[in-house]
BANU-190484 format. One record per atom (N, C-alpha, C): residue number from 1; residue in one letter; atom name; x, y, z. Coordinates in Angstrom, 3 decimals, padded with zeros to 6 digits, m for minus. Each point is the difference from the previous one (the first is absolute). Example, Ala and Ser with C-alpha at 12.3 -4.5 7.8 and 13.67 -1.06 7.14 Angstrom:
// BANU-190484
     k   r    a         px         py         pz
     1   a    N    013.190   m005.690    007.800
     1   a   CA   m000.890    001.190    000.000
     1   a    C    000.900    001.200    000.000
     2   s    N   m000.350    001.050   m000.720
     2   s   CA    000.820    001.190    000.060
     2   s    C   m000.770    001.090    000.730
END
This chain:
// BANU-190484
     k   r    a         px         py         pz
     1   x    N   m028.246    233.492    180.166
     1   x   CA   m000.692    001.178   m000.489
     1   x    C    000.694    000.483   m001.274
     2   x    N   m001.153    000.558   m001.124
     2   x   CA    000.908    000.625   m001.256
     2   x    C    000.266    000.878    000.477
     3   x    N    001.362    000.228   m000.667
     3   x   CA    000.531    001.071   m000.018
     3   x    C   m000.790    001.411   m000.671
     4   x    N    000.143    000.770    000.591
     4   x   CA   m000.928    001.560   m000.879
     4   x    C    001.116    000.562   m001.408
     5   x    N   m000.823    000.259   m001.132
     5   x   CA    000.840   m000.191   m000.770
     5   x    C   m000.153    001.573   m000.828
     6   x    N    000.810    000.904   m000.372
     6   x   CA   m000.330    001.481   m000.406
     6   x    C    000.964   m000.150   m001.450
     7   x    N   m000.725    000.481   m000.819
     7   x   CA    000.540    000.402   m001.327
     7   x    C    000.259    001.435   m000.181
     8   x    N    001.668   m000.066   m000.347
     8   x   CA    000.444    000.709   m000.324
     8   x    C   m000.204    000.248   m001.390
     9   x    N    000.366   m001.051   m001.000
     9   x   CA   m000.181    000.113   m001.413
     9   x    C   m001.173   m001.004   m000.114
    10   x    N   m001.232    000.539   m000.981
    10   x   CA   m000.507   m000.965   m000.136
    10   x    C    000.375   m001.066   m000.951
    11   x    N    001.430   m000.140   m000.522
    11   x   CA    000.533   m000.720   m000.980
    11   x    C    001.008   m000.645    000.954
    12   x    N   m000.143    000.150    000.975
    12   x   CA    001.446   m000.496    001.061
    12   x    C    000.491   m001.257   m000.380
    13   x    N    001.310   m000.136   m000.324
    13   x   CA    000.738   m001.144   m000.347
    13   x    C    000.396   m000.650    001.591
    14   x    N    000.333    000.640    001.292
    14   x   CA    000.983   m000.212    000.707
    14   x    C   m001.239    000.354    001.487
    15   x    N    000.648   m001.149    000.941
    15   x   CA   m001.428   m000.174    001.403
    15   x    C    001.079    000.302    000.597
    16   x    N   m000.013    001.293    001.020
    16   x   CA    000.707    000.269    000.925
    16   x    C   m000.791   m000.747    001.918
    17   x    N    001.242   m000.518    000.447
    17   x   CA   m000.588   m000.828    001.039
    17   x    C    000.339    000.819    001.324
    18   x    N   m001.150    000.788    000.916
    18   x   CA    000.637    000.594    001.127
    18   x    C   m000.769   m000.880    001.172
    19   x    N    000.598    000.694    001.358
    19   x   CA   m000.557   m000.840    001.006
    19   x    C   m000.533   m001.954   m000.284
    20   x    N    001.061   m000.573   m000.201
    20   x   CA   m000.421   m001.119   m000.288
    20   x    C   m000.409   m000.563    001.628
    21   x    N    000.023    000.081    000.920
    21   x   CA   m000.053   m000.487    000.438
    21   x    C   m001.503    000.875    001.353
    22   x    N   m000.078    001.042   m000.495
    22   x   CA   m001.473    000.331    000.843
    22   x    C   m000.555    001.124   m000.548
    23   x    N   m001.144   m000.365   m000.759
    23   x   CA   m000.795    000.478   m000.660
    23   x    C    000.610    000.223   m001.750
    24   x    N    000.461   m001.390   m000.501
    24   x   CA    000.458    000.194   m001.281
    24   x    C   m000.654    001.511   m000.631
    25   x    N    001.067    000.309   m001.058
    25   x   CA   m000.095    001.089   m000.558
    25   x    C    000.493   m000.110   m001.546
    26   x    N   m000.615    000.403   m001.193
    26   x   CA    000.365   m000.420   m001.258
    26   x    C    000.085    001.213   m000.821
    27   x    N    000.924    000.456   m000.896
    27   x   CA   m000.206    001.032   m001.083
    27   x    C    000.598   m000.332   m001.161
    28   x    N   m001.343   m000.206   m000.635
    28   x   CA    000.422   m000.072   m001.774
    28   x    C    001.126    001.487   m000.517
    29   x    N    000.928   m000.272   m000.423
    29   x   CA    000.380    001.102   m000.836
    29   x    C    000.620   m000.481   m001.550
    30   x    N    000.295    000.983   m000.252
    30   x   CA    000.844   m000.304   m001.298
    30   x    C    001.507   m000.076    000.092
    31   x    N    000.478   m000.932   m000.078
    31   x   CA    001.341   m000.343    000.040
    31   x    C    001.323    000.809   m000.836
    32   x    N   m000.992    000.205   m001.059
    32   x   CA    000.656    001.070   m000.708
    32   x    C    000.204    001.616    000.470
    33   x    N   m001.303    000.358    000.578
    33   x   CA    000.321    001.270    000.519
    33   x    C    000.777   m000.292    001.391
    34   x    N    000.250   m000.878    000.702
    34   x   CA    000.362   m000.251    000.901
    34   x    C    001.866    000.624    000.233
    35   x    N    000.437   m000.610   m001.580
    35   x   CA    001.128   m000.271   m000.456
    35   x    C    000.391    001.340    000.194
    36   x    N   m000.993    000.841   m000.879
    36   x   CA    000.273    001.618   m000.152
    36   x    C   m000.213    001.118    001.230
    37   x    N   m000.404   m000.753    000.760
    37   x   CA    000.053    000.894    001.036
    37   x    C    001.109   m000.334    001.196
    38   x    N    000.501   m000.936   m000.237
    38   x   CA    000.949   m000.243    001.011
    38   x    C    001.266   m001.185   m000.292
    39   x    N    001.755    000.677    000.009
    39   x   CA    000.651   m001.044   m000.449
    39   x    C    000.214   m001.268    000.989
    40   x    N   m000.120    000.431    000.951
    40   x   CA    000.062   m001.185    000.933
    40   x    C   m000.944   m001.132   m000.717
    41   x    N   m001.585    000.593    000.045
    41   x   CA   m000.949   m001.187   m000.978
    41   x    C    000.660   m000.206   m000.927
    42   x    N    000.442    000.686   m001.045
    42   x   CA    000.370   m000.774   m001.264
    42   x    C    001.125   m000.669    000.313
    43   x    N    000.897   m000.015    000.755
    43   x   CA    001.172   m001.132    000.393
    43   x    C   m000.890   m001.633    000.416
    44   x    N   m000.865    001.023    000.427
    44   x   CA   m000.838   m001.368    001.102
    44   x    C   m000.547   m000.811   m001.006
    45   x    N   m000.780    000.745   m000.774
    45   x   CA   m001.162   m000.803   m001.200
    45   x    C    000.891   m000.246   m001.092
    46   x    N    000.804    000.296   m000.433
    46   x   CA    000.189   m000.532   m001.306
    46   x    C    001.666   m000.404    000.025
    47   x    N    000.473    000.026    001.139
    47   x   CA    001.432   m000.673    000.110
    47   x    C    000.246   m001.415    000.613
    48   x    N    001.103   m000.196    000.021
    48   x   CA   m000.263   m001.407    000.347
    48   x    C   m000.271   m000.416    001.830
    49   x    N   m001.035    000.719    000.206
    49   x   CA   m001.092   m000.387    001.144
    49   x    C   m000.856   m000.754   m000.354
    50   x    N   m000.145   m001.066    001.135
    50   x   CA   m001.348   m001.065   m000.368
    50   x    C   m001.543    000.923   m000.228
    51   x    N   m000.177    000.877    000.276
    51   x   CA   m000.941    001.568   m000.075
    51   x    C   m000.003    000.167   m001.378
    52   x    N    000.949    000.095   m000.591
    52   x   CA   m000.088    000.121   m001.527
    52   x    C   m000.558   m000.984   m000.534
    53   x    N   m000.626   m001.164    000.058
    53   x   CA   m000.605   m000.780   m000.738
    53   x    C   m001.282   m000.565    000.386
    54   x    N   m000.265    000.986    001.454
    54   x   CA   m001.463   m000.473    000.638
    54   x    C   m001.233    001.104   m000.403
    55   x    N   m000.904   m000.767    000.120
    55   x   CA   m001.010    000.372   m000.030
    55   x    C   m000.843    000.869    001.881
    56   x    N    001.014   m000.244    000.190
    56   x   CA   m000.604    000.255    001.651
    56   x    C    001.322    000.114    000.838
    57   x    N   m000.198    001.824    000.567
    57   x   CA    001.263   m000.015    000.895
    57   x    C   m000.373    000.099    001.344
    58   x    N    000.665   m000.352    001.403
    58   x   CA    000.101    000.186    001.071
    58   x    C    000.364    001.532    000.188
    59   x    N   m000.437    000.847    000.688
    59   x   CA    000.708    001.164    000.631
    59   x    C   m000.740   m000.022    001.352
    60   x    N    000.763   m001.179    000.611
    60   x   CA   m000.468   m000.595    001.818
    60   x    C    000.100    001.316    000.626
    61   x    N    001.638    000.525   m000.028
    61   x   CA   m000.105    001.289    000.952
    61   x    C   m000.008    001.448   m000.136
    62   x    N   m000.783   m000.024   m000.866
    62   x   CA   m000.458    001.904   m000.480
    62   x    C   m000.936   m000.044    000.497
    63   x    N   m000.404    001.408    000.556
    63   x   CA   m001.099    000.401    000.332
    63   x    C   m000.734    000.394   m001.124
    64   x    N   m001.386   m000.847    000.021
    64   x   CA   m000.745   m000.164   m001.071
    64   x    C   m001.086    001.470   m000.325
    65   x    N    000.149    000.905    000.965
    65   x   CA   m000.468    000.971   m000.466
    65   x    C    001.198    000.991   m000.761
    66   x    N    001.124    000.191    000.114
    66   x   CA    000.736    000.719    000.137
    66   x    C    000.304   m000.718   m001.983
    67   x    N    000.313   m001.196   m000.053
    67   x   CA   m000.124   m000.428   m001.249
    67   x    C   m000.984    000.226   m000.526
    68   x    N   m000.999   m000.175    000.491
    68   x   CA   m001.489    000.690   m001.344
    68   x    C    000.066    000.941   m000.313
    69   x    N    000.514    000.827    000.531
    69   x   CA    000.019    001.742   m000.093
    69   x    C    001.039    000.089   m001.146
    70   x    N    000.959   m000.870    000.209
    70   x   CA    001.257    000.130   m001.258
    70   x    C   m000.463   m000.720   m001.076
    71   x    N   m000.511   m001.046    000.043
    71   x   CA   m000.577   m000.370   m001.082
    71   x    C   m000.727    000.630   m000.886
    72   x    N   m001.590    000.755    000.705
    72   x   CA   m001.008    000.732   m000.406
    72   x    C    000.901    001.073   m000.920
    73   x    N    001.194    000.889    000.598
    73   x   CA    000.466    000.544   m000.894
    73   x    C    000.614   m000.106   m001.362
    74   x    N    000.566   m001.462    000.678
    74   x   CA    000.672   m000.373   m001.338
    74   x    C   m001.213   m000.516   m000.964
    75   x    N   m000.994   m000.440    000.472
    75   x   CA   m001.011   m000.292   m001.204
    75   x    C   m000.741    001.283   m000.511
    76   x    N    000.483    000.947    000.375
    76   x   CA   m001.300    001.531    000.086
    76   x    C   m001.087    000.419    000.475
    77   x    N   m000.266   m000.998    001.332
    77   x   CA   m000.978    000.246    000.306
    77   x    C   m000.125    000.885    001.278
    78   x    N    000.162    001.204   m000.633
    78   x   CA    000.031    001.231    000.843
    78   x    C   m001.093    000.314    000.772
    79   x    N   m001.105    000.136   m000.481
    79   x   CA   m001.246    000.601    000.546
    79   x    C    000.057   m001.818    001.175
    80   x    N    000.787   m000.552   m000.043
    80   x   CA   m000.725   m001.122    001.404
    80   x    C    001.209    000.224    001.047
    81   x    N    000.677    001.218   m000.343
    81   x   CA    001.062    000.435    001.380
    81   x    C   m000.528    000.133    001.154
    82   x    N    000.663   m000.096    001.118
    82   x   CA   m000.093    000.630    001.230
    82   x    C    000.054    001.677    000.080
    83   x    N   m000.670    001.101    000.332
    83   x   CA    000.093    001.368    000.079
    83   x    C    001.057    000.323    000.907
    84   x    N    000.296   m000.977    001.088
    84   x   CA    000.166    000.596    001.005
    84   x    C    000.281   m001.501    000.754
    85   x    N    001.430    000.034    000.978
    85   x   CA    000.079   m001.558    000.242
    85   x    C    001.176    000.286    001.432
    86   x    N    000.015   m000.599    000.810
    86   x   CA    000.679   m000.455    001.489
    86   x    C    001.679    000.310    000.119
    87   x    N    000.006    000.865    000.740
    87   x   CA    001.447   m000.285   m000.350
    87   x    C    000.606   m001.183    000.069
    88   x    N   m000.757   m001.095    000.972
    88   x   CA    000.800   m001.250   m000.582
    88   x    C    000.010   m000.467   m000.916
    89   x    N   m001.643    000.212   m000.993
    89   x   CA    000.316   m000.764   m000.908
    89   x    C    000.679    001.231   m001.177
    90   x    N    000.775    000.866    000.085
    90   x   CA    001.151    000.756   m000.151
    90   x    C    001.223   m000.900   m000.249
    91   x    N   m000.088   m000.478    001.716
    91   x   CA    001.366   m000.556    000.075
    91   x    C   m000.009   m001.134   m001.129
    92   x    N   m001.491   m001.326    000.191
    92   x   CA    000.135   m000.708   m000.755
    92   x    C    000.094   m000.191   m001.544
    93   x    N   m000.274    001.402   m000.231
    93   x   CA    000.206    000.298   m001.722
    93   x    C    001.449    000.124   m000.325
    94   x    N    000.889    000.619    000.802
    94   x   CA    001.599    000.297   m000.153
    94   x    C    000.616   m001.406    000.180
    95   x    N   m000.842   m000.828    000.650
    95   x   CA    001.065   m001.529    000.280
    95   x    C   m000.279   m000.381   m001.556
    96   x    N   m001.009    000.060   m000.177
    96   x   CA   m000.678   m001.112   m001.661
    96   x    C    000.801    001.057   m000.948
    97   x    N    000.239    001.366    000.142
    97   x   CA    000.373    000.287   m001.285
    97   x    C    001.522   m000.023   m000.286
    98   x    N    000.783   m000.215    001.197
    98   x   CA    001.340    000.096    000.525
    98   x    C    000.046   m001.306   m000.080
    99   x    N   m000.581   m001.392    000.139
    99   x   CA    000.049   m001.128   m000.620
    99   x    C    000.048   m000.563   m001.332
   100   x    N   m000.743    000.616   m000.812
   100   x   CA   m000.516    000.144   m001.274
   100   x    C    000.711    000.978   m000.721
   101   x    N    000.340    001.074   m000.095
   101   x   CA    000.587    001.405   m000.392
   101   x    C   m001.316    000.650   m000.795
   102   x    N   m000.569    000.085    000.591
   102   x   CA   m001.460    000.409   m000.288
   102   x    C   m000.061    001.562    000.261
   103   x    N    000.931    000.774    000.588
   103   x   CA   m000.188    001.290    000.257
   103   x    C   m000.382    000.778   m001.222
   104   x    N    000.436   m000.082   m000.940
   104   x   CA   m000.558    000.927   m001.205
   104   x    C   m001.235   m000.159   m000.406
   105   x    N   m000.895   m001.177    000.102
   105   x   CA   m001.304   m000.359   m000.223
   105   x    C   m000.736    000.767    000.701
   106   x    N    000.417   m000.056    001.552
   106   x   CA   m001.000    000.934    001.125
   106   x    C    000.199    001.456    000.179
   107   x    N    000.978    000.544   m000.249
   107   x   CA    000.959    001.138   m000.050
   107   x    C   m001.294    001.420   m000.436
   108   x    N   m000.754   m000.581   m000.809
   108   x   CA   m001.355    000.724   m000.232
   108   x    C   m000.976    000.579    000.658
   109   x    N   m000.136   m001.251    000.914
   109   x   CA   m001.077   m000.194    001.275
   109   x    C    000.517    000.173    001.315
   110   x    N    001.425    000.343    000.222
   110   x   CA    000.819    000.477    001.079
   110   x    C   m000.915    000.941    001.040
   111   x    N    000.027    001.229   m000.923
   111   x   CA   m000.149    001.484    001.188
   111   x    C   m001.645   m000.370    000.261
   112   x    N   m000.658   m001.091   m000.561
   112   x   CA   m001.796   m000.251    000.595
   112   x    C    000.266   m000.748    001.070
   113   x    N    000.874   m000.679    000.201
   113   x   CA   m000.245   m001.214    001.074
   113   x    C    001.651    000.600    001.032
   114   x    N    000.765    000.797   m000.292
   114   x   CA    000.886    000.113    001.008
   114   x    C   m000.370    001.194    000.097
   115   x    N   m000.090    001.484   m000.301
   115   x   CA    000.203    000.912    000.473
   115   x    C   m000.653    000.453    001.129
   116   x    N   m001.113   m000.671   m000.121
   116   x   CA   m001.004    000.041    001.009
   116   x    C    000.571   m000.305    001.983
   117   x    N    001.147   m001.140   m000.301
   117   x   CA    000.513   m000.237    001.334
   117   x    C    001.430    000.920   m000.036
   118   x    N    000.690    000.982   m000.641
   118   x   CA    000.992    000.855    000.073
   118   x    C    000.065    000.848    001.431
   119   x    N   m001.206   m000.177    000.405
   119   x   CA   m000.074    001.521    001.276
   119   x    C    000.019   m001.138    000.912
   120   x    N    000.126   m001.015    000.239
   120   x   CA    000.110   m000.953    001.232
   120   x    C    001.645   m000.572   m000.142
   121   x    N    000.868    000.598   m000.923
   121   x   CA    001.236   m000.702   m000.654
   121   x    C    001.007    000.207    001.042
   122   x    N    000.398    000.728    001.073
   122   x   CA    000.656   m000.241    000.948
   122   x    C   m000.381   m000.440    001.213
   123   x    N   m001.530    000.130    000.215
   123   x   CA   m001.042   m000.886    001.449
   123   x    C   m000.253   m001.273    000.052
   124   x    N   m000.444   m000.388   m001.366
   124   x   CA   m000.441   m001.471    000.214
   124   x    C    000.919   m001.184   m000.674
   125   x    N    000.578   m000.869    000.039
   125   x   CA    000.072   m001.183   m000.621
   125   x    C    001.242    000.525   m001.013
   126   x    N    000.842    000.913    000.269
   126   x   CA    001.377    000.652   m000.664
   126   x    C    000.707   m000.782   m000.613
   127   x    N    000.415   m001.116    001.046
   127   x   CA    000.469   m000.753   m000.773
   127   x    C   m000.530   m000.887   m001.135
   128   x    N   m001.263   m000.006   m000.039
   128   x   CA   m000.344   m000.943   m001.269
   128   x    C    000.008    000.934   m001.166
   129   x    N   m000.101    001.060    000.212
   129   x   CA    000.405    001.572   m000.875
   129   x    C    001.278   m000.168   m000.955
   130   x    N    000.499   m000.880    000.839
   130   x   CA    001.926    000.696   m000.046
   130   x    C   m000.547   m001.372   m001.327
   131   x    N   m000.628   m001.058   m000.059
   131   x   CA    000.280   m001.133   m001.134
   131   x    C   m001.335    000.951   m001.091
   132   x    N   m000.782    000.233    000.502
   132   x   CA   m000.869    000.813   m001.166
   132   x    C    000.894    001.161   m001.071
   133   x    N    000.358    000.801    000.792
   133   x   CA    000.951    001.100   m000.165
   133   x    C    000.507   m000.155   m001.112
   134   x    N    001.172   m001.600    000.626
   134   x   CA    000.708   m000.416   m001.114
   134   x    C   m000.420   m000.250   m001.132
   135   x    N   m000.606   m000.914    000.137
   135   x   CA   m000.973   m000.935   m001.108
   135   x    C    000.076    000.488   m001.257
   136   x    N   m001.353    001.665    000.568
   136   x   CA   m000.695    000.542   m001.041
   136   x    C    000.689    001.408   m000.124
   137   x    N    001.240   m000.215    000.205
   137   x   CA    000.885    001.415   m000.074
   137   x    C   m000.968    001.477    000.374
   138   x    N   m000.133   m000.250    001.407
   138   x   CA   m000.364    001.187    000.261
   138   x    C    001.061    000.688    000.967
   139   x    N    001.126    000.890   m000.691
   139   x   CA    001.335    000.121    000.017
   139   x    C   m000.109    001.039    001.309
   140   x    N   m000.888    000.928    000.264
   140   x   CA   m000.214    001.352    000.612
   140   x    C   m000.756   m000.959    001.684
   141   x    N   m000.795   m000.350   m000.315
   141   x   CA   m000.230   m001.345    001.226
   141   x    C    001.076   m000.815    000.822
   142   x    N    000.873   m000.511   m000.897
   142   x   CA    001.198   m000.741    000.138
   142   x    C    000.614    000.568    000.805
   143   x    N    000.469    001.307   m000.577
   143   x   CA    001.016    001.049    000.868
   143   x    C   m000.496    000.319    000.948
   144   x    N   m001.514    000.508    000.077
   144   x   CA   m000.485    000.011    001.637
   144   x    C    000.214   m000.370    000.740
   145   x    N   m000.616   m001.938    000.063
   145   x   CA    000.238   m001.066    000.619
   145   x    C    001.708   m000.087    000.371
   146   x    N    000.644    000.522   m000.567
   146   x   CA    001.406   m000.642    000.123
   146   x    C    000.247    001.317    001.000
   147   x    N   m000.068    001.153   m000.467
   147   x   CA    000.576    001.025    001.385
   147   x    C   m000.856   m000.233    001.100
   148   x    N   m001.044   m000.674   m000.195
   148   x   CA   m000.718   m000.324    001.538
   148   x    C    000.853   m000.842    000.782
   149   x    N   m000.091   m000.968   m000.347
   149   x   CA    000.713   m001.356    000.297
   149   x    C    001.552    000.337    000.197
   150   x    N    000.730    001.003   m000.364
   150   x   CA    001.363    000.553    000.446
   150   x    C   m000.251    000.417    001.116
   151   x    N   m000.714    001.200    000.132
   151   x   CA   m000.309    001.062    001.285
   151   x    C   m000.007   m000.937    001.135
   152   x    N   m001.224   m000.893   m000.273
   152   x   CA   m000.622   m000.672    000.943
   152   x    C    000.615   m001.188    000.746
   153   x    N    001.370   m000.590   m001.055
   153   x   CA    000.830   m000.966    000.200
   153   x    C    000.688    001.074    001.188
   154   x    N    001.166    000.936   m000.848
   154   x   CA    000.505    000.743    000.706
   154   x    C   m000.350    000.778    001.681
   155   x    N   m001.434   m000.101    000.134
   155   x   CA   m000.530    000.635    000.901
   155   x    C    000.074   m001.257    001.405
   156   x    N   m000.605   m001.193   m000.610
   156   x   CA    000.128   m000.842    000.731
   156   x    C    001.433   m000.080    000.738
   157   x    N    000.721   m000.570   m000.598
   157   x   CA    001.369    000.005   m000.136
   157   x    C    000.387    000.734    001.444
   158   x    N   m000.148    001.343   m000.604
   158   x   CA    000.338    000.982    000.794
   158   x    C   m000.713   m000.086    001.542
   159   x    N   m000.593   m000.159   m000.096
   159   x   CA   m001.239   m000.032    001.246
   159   x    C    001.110   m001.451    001.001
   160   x    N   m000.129   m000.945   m000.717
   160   x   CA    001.089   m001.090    000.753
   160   x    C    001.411    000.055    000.096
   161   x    N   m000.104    001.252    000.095
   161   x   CA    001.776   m000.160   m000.071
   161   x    C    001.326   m000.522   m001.086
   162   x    N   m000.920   m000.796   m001.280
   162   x   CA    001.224   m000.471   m000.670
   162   x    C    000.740    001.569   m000.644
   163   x    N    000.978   m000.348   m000.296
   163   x   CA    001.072    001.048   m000.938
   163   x    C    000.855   m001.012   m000.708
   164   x    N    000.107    000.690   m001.313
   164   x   CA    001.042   m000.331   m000.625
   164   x    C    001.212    001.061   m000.493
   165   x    N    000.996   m000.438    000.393
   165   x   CA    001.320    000.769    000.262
   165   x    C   m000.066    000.775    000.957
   166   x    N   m000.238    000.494    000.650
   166   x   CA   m000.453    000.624    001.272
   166   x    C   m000.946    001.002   m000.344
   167   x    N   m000.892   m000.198   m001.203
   167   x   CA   m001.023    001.141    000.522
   167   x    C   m001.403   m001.176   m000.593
   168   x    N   m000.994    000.912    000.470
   168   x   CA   m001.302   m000.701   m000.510
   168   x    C   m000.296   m000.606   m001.247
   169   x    N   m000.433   m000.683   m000.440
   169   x   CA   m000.086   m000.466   m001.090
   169   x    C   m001.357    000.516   m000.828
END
């Protein structure tokens, strides 16, 4: 089966290769803006990586939505954003941009797609918080998560009997 193929630039020098292996996935971009939006890419594309001299890259294990979204930005194509998006695929935007160093690209589009899950930030899925948090320096979150995770360490703790030095920990 062809692969489905989305243009980023319609001048795209560079075939980005996702899901090779179920339901190929393809994105033209520009190699050049590629460079500028992220140093990791420009190490990748134009250093001495076999990537730097292809016409066609593998990115087997990114999540291929989570990369379009970084891409789309880096090409400008704003009006084809997500409004509004999962906190997983939250989580999966902080792995790609924390892979990439892509945080300043998205840093824009932050408070549309996270603020929205802030009031679930100590109920649901905390810990994947604690790598978002980081990521996208949301410093006031961070500290939340972290006196939770004290109390709650501590509480446990306490509840079983450990102590350290002879009092609770």
């Amino acid at each position: 089966m062809p692969a489905e193929r989305i243009h980023l630039d319609p001048d795209g020098d560079l075939t980005i290769k996702v899901r090779p292996d179920k339901d190929p996935l393809e994105y033209v971009v520009s190699k050049r803006t590629m460079c500028f939006a992220s140093p990791a890419w420009r190490a990748m594309l134009t250093g001495q990586f076999s990537e730097s001299t292809a016409s066609e890259v593998p990115f087997p294990e990114d999540d291929p939505d989570a990369l379009l979204i970084v891409l789309r930005i880096a090409h400008l194509q704003f009006a084809l954003l997500p409004r509004s998006m999962s906190f997983l695929m939250v989580v999966k935007l902080a792995v790609l941009c924390d892979k990439y160093d892509t945080v300043a690209l998205v840093k824009p589009f932050l408070s549309m797609w996270v603020d929205p899950h802030k009031e679930n930030l100590l109920t649901v899925n905390y810990q994947e918080w604690f790598f978002v948090a980081w990521v996208f320096g949301y410093e006031e979150e961070f500290n939340q998560l972290l006196h939770h995770s004290v109390v709650r360490v501590g509480r446990d703790l306490f509840a079983r009997g450990l102590f350290l030095n002879s009092r609770p920990l």
